[in-house]
N, C-alpha and C positions, 0 to 999 in steps of 0.2 A: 566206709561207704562214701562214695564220690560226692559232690555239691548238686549234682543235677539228678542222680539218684538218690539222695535223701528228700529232694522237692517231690518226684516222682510219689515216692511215698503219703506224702503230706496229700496230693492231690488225690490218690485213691482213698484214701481213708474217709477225706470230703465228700467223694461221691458215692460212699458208701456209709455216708449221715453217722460217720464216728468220731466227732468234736472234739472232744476232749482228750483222746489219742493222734489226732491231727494238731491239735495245738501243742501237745506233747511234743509229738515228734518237730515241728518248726523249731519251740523254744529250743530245741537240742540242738539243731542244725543250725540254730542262731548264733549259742554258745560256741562251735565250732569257729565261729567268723566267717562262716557262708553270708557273702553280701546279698545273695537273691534271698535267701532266709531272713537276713532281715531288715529288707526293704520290707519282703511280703508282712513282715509281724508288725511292720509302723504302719504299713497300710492299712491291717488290721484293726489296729490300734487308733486309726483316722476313722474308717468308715464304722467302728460300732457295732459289726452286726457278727460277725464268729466271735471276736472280744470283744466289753465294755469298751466303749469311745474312750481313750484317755488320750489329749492330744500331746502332753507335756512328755509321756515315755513312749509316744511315736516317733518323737522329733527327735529322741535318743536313738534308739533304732535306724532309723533312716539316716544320722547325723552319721552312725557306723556304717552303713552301708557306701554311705558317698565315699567314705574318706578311703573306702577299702576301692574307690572308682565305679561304683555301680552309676552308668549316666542317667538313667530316671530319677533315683534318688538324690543325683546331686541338684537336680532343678526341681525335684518335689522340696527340700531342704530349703532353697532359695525362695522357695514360694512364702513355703509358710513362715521362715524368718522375716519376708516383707510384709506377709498380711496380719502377722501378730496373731497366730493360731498356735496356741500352746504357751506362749508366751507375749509380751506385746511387742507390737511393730519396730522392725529395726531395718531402715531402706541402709542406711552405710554398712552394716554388717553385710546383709544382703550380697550388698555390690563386692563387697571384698570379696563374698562368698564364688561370684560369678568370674570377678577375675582371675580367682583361681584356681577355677575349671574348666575357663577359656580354652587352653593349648591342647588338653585333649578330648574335650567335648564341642560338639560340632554345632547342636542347638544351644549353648551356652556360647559360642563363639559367636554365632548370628543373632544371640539379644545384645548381646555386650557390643556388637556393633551398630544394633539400633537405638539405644541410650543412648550411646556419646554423640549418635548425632539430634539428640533434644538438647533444649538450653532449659534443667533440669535444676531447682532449689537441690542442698543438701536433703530433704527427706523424699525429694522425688518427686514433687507437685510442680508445675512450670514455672518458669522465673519469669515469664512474661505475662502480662493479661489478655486476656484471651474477648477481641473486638468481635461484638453481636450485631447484626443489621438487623432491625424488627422489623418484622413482616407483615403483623395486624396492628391496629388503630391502639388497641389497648397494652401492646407491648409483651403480652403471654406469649407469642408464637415469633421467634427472631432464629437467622442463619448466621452459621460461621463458615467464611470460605475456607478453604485450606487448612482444616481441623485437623487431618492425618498427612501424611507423607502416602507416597505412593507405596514405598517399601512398608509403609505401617499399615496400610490397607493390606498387603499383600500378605504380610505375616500374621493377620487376624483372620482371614480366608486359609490361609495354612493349618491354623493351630485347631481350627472349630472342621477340618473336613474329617477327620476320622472318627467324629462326634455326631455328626447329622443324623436325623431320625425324623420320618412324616410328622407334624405338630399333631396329636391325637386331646383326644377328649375321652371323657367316661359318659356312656349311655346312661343317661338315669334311669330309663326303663330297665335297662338289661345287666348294668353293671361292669359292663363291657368295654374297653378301650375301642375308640374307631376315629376312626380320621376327623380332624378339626374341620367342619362346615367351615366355621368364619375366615378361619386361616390356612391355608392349604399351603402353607410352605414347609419345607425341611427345615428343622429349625437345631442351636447347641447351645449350651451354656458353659458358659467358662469358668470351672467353680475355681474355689482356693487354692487344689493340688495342680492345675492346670496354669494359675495364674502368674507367668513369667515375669519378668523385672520389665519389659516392654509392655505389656498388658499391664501391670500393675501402676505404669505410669500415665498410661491411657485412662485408665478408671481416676488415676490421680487427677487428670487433664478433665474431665468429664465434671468431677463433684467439684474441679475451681470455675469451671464454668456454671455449674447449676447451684453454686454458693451454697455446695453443704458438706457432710463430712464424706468422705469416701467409705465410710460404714455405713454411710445408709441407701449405698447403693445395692439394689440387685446382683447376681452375676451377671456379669457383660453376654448378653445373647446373638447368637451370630445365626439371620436367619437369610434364606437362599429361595428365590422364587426362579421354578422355571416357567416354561410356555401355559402362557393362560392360568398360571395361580397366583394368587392375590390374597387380599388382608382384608375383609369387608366392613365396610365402616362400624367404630368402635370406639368405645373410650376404655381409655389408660384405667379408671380408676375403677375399686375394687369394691365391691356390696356383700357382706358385711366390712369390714377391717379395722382391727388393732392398731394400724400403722399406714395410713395410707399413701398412695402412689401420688405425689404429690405432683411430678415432675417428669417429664419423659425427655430422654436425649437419641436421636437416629444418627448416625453416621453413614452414611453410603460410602462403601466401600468397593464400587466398580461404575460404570458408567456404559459400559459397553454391550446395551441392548435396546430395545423399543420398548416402551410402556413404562408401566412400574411408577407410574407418578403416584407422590401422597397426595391426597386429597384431602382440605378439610371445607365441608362443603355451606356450613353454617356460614362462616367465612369469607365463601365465593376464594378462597385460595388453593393452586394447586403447584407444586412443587416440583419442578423436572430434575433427580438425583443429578449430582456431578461429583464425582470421585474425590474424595477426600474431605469434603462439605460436612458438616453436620445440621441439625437442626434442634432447637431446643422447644419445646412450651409447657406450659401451666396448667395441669388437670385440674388442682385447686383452685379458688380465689382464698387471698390472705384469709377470707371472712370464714371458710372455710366451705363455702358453696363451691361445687359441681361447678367447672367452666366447661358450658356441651359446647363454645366454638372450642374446643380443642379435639372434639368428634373428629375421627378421622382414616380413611382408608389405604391400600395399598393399593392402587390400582393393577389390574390385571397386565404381567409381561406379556409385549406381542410377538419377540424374540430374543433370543440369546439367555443370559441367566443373570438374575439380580439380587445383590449381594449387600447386606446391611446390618451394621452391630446396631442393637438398643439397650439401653442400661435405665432400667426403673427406680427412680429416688423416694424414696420415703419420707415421709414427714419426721422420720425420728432414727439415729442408729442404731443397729440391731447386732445379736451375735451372727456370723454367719452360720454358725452350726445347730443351732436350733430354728431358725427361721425369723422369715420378718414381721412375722403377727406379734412375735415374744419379744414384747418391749422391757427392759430391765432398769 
């Protein structure tokens, strides 16, 4: 049976809710050395939900898949070798891993060219410190000019577009998915299998500036407002929580529209995005009070479409794979 008829198989058997002869038939077509078999079985093996989560014989799986050339796998492999999923974090393996996927992978030629152009510690955090302008009185609310490269704006609008979905909410009355009242923008998250050596350097750039660990960051969320949708004012922090949102960072990642200003209005401050900027503040105070001037809006675009990563810090690091409430 061919490689692409034995998947065929796997996939009817799925949609005819026959599990255990679907995973039958993978594990076969794995043992074969069918690379899409088994990318598909580490995937499996990551997301949990046909097989038990095991990340450590995903990463086996997928480690076969790359090496047999499958290109997803080879940058799911480099993911989870930098984020330390299945085993712990290793930015130099990583990188070996990407140099030597470069020549025939095309997304891995285009992060390995946006690494070398950071000035990059060995594990990947920046080797420079990263200068804040503070913007309020008390110092919670400061900007950074030129936090991203243009090409680094560019390739975090790239990687979040095939990911975009309306920001929804659940009805309490009805139980029902419906579109976000407060925030009406398209919104994506950049989880673990998504997180390229670019992106993972970015989140690195992010927790040296917000002085915490890059585990206790959120996924990097890459959210898209067009005409007339907006972010209505709001704070970062979260009621009840295990762990809370201690810390928020924006990056604006385009500049080339009308509107779209943060507003934080306790404050009397408002923000006009410019590409590659970021902005940092303090949802907390140290004391552990509520800071409500960190309230704050997205103002409505008047044209064009506005484009902005946010990454939410925790007070504490977490697993990524269980969530951020599950402090350990």
């Amino acid at each position: 049976m061919s490689n692409s008829a034995s998947l065929h198989v796997v996939d009817r058997l799925i949609a005819g809710h026959r599990i255990p002869e679907a995973i039958s038939a993978l594990a076969a077509a794995a043992d074969r050395q069918n690379p899409e078999a088994l990318f598909r079985l580490g995937f499996w093996q990551v997301v949990g939900d046909i097989l038990p989560r095991d990340l450590a014989a995903a990463r086996v799986a997928i480690g076969k898949a790359a090496s047999l050339g499958h290109h997803e796998a080879q940058m799911m492999q480099i993911a989870l070798t930098a984020n330390g999923s299945g085993a712990p974090a290793d930015w130099k393996a990583a990188r070996l891993l990407l140099e030597a996927t470069s020549e025939d992978n095309y997304h891995a030629r285009e992060v390995l060219g946006l690494i070398r152009d950071m000035s990059l510690k060995d594990d990947g955090s920046p080797a420079q410190a990263l200068a804040a302008e503070p913007l309020s009185r008390d110092g919670t609310l400061s900007r950074v000019s030129a936090f991203l490269t243009p090409l680094e704006c560019q390739h975090l609008m790239h990687s979040a577009a095939d990911l975009l979905t309306p920001a929804l909410v659940i009805d309490p009355r009805t139980g029902r998915k419906i579109l976000n009242p407060v925030r009406t923008s398209d919104t994506a998250s950049i989880g673990p299998l998504r997180e390229d050596l670019a992106i993972r350097a970015i989140n690195l750039r992010i927790a040296a500036l917000s002085g915490s660990s890059v585990f206790a960051g959120e996924a990097l969320t890459i959210l898209r407002y067009q005409f007339n949708q907006q972010f209505r004012l709001h704070s970062d922090t979260l009621s009840p929580s295990n762990n809370q949102r201690v810390k928020t960072v924006i990056i604006y990642l385009n500049d080339d529209f009308t509107g779209g200003q943060t507003a934080f209005p306790n404050i009397k401050i408002s923000i006009s995005p410019k590409a590659g900027d970021a902005i940092i503040f303090s949802n907390i105070y140290p004391d552990g009070r509520t800071n409500t001037d960190s309230n704050h809006a997205g103002l409505p675009v008047l044209k064009g479409s506005k484009w902005i990563a946010t990454r939410w810090i925790r007070e504490n690091p977490f697993n990524v794979w269980k969530g951020p409430e599950r402090v350990e």
